[in-house]
N, C-alpha and C positions, 0 to 999 in steps of 0.2 A: 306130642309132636306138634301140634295146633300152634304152640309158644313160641316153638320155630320157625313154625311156616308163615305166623303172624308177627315175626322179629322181636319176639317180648326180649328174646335170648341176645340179639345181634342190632348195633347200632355201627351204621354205614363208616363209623371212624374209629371205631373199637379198634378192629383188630393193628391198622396202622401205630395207632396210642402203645397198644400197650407191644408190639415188634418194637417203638422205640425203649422201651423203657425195659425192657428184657435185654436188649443190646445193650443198653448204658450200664444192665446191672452184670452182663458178660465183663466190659471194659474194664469197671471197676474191680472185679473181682481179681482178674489175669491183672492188673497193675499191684496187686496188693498179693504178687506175688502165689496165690492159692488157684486153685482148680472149681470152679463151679460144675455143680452134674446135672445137667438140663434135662426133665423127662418128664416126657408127653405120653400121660396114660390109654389105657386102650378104649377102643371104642367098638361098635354095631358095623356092620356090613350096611344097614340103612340111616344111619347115621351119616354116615361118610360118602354116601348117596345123596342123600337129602342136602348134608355140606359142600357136597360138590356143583350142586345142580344151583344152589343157592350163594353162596360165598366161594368162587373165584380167587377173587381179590384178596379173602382173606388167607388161601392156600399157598399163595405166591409170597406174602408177608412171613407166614413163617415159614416156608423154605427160605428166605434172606435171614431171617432168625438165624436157624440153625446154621447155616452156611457161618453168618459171622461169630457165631458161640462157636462154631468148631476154630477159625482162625484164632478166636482168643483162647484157645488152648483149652474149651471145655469139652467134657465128655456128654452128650446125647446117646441118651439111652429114649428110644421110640418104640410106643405098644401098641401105636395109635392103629395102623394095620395088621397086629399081629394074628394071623390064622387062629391061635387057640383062642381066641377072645372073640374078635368081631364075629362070627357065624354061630356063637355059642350065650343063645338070651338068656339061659339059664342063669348066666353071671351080671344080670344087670338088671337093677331096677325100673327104668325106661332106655331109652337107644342111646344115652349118654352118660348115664351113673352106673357103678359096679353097685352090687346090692350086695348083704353080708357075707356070699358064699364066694362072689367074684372076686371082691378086696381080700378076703384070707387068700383066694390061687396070688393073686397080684403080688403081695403081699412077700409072700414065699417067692415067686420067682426075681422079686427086685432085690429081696436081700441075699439070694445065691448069686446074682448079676453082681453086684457091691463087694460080695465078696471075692470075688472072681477080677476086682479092680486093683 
């Protein structure tokens, strides 16, 4: 967490950069007539604490994200708060990686979710 809290992780134009470039890759996708499936994996209850407390700015960026993937017709599939995950460290290698046991549950619930599309 130190690499967080010391920005090794976060550079103050990141998140802006790459909101645009996620957008442009929504535009193109819905112009070429296909569906893109946007999904943001899960994360830590202090993760998303630590994120909060820390990047703002970055949280606001991708809600515009998502807002304009959904007008271009894309499907967001989000884990990033999901209950079974974030309060359960078992499934993670630190506050932001699944570790081998959490990528197999992940794993299995994205491809029942896909299939389910």
């Amino acid at each position: 967490m130190k690499q967080f809290e010391n920005s090794q992780y976060y550079y103050h134009n990141t998140p802006q950069l790459i909101m645009e470039e996620v957008i442009k890759m929504c535009k193109f996708v819905a112009s070429k007539n296909k569906q893109l499936i946007f999904i943001t994996p899960p994360f830590t209850k202090s993760y998303l604490e630590l994120s909060n407390t820390f990047n703002i700015k970055g949280k606001e960026y991708w809600q515009k994200v998502i807002k304009e993937c959904k007008e271009n017709k894309a499907i967001v599939l989000d884990w990033s708060k999901d209950d079974n995950y974030k309060n359960n460290y078992k499934y993670f290698y630190d506050y932001i990686h699944l570790n081998q046991e959490g990528n197999k549950i992940f794993m299995k619930d994205l491809y029942k979710t896909l299939q389910r599309l």
